[in-house]
C-alpha positions as semicolon CSV with decimal commas, in nm:
position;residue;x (nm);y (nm);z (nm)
1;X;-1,227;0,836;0,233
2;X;-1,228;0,499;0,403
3;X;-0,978;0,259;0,487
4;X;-0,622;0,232;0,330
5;X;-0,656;-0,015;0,067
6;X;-0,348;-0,193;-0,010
7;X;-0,219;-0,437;-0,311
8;X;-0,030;-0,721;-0,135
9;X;-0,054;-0,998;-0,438
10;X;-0,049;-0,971;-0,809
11;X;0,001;-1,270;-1,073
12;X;-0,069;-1,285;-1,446
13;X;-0,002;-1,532;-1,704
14;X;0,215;-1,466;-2,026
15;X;-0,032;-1,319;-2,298
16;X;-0,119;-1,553;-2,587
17;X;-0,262;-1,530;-2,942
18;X;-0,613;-1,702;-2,979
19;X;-0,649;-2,077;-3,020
20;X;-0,235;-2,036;-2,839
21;X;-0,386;-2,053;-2,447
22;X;-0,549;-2,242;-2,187
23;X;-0,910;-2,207;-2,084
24;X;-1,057;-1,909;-1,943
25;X;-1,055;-2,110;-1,622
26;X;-0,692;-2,249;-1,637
27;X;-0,594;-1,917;-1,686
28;X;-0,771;-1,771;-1,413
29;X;-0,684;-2,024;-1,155
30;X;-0,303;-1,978;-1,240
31;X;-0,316;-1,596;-1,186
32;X;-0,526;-1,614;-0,907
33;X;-0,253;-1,898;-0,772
34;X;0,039;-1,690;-0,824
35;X;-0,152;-1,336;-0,653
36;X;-0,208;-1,578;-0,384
37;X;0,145;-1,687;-0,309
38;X;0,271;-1,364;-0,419
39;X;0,046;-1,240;-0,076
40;X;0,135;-1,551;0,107
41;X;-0,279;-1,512;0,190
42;X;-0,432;-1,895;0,196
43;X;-0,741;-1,876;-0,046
44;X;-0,973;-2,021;0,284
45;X;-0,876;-1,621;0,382
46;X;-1,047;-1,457;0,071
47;X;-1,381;-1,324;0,159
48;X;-1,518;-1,169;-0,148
49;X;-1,409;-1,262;-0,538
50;X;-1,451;-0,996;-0,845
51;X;-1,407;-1,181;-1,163
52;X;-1,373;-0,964;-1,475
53;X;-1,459;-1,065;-1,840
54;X;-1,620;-0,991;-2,172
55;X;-1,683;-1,305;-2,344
56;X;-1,838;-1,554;-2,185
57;X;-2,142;-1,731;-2,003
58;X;-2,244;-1,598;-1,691
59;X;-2,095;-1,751;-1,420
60;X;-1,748;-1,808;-1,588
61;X;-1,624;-1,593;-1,280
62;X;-1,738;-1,886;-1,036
63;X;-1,612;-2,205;-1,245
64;X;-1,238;-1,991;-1,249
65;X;-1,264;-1,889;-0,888
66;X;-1,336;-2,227;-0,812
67;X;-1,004;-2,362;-0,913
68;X;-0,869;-2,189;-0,632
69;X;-1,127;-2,385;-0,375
70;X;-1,492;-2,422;-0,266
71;X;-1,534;-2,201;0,030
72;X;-1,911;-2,039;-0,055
73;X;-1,775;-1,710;-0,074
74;X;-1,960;-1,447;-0,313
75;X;-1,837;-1,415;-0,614
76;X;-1,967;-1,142;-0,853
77;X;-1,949;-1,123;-1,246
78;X;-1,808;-0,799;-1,393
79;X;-1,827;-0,698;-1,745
80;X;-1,738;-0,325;-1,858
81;X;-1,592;-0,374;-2,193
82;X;-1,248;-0,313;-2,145
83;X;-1,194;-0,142;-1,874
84;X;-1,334;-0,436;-1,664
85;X;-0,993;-0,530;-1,491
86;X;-0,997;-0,183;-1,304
87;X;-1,402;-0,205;-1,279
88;X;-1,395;-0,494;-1,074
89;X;-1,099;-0,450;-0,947
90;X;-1,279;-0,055;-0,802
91;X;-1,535;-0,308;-0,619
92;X;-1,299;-0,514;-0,460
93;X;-1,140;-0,161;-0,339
94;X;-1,463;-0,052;-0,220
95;X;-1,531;-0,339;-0,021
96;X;-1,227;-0,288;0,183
97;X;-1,260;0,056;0,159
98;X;-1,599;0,078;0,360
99;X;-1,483;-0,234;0,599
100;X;-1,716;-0,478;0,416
101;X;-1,415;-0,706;0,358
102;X;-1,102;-0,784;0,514
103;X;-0,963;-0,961;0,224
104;X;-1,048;-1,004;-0,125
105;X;-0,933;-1,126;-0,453
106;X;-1,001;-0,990;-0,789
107;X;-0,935;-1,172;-1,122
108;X;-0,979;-1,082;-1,489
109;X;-0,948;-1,326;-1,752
110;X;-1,077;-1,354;-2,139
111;X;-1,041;-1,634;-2,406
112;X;-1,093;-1,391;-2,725
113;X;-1,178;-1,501;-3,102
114;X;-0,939;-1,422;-3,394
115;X;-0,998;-1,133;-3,592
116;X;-1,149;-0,767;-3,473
117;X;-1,414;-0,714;-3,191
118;X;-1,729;-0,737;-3,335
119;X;-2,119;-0,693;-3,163
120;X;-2,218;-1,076;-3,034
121;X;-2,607;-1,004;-3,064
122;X;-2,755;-0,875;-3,337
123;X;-3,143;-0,875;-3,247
124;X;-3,189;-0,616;-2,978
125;X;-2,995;-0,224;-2,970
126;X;-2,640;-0,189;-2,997
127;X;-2,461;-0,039;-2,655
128;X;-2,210;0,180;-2,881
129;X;-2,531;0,343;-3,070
130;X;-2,489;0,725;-2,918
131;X;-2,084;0,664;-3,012
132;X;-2,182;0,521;-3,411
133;X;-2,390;0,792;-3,437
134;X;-2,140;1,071;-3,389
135;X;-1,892;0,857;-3,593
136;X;-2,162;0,794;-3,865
137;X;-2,197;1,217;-3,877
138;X;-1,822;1,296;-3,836
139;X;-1,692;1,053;-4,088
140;X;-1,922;0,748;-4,208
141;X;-1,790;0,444;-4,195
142;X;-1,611;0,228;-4,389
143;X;-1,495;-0,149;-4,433
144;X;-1,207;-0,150;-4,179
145;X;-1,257;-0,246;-3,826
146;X;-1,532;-0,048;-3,608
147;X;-1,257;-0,003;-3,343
148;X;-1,030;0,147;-3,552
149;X;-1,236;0,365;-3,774
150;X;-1,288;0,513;-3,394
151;X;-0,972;0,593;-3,253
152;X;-0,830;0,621;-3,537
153;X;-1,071;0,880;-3,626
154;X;-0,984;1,033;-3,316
155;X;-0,647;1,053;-3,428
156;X;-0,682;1,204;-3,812
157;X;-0,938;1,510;-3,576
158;X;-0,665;1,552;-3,356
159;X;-0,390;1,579;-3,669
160;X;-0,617;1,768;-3,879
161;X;-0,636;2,036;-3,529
162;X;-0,206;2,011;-3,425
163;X;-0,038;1,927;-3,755
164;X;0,026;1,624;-3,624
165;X;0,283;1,405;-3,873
166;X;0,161;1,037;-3,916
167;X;0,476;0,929;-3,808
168;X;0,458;1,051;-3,450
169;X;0,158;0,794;-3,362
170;X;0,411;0,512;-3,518
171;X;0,654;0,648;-3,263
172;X;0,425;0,554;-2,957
173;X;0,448;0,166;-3,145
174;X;0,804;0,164;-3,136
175;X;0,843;0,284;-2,798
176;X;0,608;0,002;-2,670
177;X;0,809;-0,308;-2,877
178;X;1,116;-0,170;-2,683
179;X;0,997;-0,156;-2,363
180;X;0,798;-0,543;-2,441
181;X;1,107;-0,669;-2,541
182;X;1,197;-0,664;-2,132
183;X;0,879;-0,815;-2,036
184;X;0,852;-1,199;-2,068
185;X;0,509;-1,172;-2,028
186;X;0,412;-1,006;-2,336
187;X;0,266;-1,096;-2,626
188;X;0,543;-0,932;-2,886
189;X;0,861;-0,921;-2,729
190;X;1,026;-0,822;-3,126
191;X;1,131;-0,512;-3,156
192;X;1,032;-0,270;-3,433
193;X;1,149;0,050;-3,598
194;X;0,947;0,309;-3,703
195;X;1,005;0,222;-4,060
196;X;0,895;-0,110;-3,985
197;X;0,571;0,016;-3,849
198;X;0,482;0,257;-4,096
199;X;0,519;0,014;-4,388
200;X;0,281;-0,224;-4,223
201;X;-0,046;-0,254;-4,392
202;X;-0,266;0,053;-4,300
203;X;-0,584;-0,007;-4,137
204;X;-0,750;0,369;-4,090
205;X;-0,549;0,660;-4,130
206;X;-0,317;0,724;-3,955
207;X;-0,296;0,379;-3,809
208;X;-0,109;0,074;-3,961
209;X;-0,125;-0,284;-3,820
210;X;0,175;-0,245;-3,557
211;X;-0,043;0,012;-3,392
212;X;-0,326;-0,155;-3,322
213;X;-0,342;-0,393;-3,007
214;X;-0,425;-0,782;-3,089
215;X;-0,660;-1,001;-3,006
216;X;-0,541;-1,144;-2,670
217;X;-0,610;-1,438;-2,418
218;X;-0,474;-1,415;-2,095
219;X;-0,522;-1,350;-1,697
220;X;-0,396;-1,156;-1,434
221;X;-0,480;-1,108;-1,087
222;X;-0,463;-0,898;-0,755
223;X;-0,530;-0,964;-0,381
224;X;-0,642;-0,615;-0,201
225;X;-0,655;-0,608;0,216
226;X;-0,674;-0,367;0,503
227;X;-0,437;-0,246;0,709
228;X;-0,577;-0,469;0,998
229;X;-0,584;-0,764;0,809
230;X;-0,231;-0,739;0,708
231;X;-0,083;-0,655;1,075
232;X;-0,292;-0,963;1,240
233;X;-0,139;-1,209;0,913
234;X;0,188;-1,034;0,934
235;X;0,152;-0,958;0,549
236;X;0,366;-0,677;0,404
237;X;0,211;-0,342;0,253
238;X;0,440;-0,202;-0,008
239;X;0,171;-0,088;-0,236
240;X;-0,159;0,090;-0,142
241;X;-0,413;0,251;-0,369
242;X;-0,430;0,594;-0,262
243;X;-0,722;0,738;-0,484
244;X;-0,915;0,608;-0,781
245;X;-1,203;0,722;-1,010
246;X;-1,462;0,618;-1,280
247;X;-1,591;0,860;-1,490
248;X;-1,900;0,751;-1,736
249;X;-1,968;0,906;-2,050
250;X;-2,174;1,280;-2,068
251;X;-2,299;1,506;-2,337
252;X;-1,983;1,619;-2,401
253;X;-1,891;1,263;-2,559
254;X;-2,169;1,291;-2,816
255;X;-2,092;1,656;-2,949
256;X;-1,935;1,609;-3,300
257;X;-1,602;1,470;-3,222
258;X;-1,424;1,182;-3,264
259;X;-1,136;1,274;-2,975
260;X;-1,448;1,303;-2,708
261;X;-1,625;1,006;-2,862
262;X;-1,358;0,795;-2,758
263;X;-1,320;0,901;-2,415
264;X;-1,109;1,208;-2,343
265;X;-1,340;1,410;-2,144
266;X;-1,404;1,113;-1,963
267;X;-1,023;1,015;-1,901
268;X;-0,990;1,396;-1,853
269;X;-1,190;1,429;-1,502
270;X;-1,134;1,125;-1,394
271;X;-0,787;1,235;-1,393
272;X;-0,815;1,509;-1,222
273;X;-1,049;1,354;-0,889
274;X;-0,747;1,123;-0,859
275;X;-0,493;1,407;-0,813
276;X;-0,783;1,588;-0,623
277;X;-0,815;1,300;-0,396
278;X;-0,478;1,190;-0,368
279;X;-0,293;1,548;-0,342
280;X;-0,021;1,430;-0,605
281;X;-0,036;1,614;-0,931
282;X;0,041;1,477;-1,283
283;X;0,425;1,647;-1,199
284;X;0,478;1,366;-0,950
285;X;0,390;1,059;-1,104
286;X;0,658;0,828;-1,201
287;X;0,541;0,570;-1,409
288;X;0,215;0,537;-1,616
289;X;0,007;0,221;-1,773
290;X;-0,258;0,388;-2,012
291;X;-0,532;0,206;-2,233
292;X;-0,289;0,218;-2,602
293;X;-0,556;0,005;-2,767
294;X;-0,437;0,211;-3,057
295;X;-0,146;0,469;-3,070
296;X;-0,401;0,731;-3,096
297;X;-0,553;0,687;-2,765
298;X;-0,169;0,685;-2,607
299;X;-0,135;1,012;-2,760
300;X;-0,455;1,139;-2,628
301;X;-0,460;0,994;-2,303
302;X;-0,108;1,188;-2,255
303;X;-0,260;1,526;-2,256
304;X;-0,618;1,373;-2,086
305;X;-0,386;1,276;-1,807
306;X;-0,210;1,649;-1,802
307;X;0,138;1,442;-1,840
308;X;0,151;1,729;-2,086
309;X;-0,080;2,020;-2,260
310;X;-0,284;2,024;-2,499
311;X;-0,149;2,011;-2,814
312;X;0,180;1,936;-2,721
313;X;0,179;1,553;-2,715
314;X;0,376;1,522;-3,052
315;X;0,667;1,748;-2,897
316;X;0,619;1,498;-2,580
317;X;0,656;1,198;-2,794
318;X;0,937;1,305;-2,968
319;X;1,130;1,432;-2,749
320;X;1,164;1,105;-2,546
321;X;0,953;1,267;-2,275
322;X;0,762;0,904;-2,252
323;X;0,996;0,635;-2,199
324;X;1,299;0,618;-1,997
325;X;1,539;0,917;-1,886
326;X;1,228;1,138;-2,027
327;X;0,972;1,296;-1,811
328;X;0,776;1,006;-1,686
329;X;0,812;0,644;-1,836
330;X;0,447;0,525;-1,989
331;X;0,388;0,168;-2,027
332;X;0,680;-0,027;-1,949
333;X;0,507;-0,348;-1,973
334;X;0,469;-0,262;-2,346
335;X;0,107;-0,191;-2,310
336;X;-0,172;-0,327;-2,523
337;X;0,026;-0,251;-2,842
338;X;0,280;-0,518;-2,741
339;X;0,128;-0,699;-2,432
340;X;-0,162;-0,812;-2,532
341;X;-0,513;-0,695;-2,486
342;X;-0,705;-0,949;-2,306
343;X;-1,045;-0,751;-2,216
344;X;-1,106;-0,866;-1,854
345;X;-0,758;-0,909;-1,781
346;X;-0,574;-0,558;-1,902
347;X;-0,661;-0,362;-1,631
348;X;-0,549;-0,610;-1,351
349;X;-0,237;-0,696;-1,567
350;X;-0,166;-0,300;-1,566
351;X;-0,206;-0,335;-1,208
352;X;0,039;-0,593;-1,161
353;X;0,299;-0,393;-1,331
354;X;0,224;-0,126;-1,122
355;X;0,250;-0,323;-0,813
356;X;0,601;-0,469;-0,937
357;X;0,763;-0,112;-1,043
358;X;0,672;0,057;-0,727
359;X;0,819;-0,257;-0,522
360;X;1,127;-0,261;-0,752
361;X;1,063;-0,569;-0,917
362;X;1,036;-0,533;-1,270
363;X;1,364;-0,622;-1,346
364;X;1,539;-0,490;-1,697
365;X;1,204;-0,298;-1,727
366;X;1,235;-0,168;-1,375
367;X;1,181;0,226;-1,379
368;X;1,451;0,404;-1,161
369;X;1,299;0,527;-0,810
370;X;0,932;0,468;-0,899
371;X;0,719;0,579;-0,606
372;X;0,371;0,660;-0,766
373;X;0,210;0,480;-1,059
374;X;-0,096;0,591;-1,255
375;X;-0,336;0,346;-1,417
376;X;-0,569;0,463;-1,685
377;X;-0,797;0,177;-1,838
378;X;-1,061;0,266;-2,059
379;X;-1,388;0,066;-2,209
380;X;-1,634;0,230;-2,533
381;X;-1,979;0,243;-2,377
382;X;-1,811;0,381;-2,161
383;X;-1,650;0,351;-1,898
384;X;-1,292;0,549;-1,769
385;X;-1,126;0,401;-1,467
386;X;-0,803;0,602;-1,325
387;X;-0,609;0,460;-1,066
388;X;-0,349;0,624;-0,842
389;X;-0,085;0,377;-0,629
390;X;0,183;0,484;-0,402
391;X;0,480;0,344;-0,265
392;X;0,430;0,304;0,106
């Protein structure tokens, strides 16, 4: 372990349908602006930039960052699916981990398309080939979404195993529309019933429209320092990041099953090095933002992250153990489900609200006592990135 690492600025802009928001850029610049001031850190301070995205040229991360001024720094591109957010913002934590940097700011943005992901080049190998080919030999494909035909796969192998009822993943949706309807920074801020959600048109069993995330454009942003860098600026440190991990995928991914296709193994051990690492065990964490892309991965990701055992995520759910006056309160932003799912930006905007519960900040949202927050942010191709922060 090197230096503490702490988070002394967050921002993020209010989530947006596609063809709703600003440009990349505009976006950028305004959550950058706002981590800033949040830090009270002058820009002419930042030493390093990490800019996070999916879609887009290759320097996008330079023509945002340069909203914020034109001081020569380096700036480096970062592009993990969608767990780039935490990706990048891992390098920025290295840097001032192993005294490379003082200071340094990490963005995420992305202007996405209407409509489902879909591959943007079609004339050389797909990335997602080892994870089509276990889907094509677990369940073939069909005409709905490649994204959901995955997770949602995921979650008809892990009913088929439990005896899960269809209802319980529609649950997880109208947990997340409560808790979004506190956050003025989400995307859906309506909230739902579970009737509501399970008439919605289905798109791949056991998933209906209202549980899978949208489309999203948006930005978000964090400013990371040392501990010397704070004391000379006289910057406070409420919020450090006391362990973190990314896992890649292994042969256990590719072995005939949906559930491991999709990341559990991976979220799995990275998991477990952060509680290694830190010393805090799943027991102790307060409040959790998790990759809900679909309700199926929330469900997964509960036992992946040992916030309960296997098989026992439908009693979790159901029981209330996931929201507030439960066991431990997961996603009170609203998530991806109701948030937004901006690629680039999610795992910085998970960040923020991280940041904001453990300072006490998040307002009607704000989780009672919150003193250690767990980020999980996942990308297909793959990439797991777990994040552990702690109250100072």
């Amino acid at each position: 372990m090197g230096r503490r690492v702490n988070v002394v600025g967050v921002g993020m802009t209010k989530f947006a349908k596609p063809g709703a928001s600003d440009d990349y850029h505009v976006m950028a610049a305004q959550a950058g602006k706002a981590a800033l001031a949040d830090a009270s850190v002058d820009y002419k301070l930042i030493e390093q930039a990490y800019a996070g995205y999916v879609y887009g040229d290759s320097t996008c991360g330079q023509r945002a960052v340069y909203e914020l001024g034109l001081s020569g720094i380096p700036v480096f591109n970062v592009n993990n699916n969608c767990s780039t957010g935490s990706t990048a913002l891992m390098l920025g934590k290295q840097a001032i981990e192993g005294g490379i940097a003082e200071c340094v700011l990490v963005v995420g943005f992305e202007k996405m398309e209407k409509g489902a992901l879909g591959s943007k080049f079609n004339d050389r190998t797909n990335p997602l080939e080892f994870h089509v080919n276990v889907m094509n030999e677990v369940q073939g494909f069909t005409s709905a979404p490649p994204a959901a035909q995955m997770f949602g796969g995921a979650g008809r192998e892990y009913r088929w195993k439990y005896g899960a009822k269809r209802e319980t993943f529609g649950k997880i949706s109208e947990k997340a529309r409560k808790h979004a309807a506190n956050n003025p920074l989400a995307m859906f801020n309506q909230v739902l019933s579970l009737e509501e959600i399970m008439a919605s048109d289905e798109v791949f069993d056991p998933l209906t429209r209202y549980q899978c995330c949208p489309p999203t454009c948006g930005a978000a942003a964090a400013v990371l320092c040392s501990d010397e860098f704070a004391r000379k600026h006289n910057i406070a440190t409420p919020v450090s990041i006391i362990a973190q991990s990314m896992v890649t995928d292994t042969q256990a991914s590719f072995k005939d099953s949906m559930i491991k296709m999709v990341g559990y193994d991976m979220a799995k051990t990275a998991a477990q090095q952060v509680f290694e690492r830190s010393g805090i065990g799943p027991s102790e964490v307060d409040v959790v933002e998790l990759h809900d892309c679909f309700t199926a991965n929330e469900l997964l990701t509960y036992e992946a992250l040992q916030l309960c055992g296997e098989g026992e995520a439908e009693k979790f759910i159901w029981d209330g153990a996931n929201t507030y006056g439960g066991k431990v309160v997961t996603n009170p932003s609203g998530g991806l489900l109701s948030k937004g799912h901006p690629l680039g930006a999610t795992g910085l905007a998970q960040c923020a609200e991280l940041v904001w519960q453990l300072r006490g900040q998040a307002d009607k949202r704000q989780v009672p006592n919150a003193r250690v927050g767990l980020q999980h942010n996942i990308g297909l191709g793959g990439a797991c990135v777990v994040t552990m922060y702690k109250k100072n």
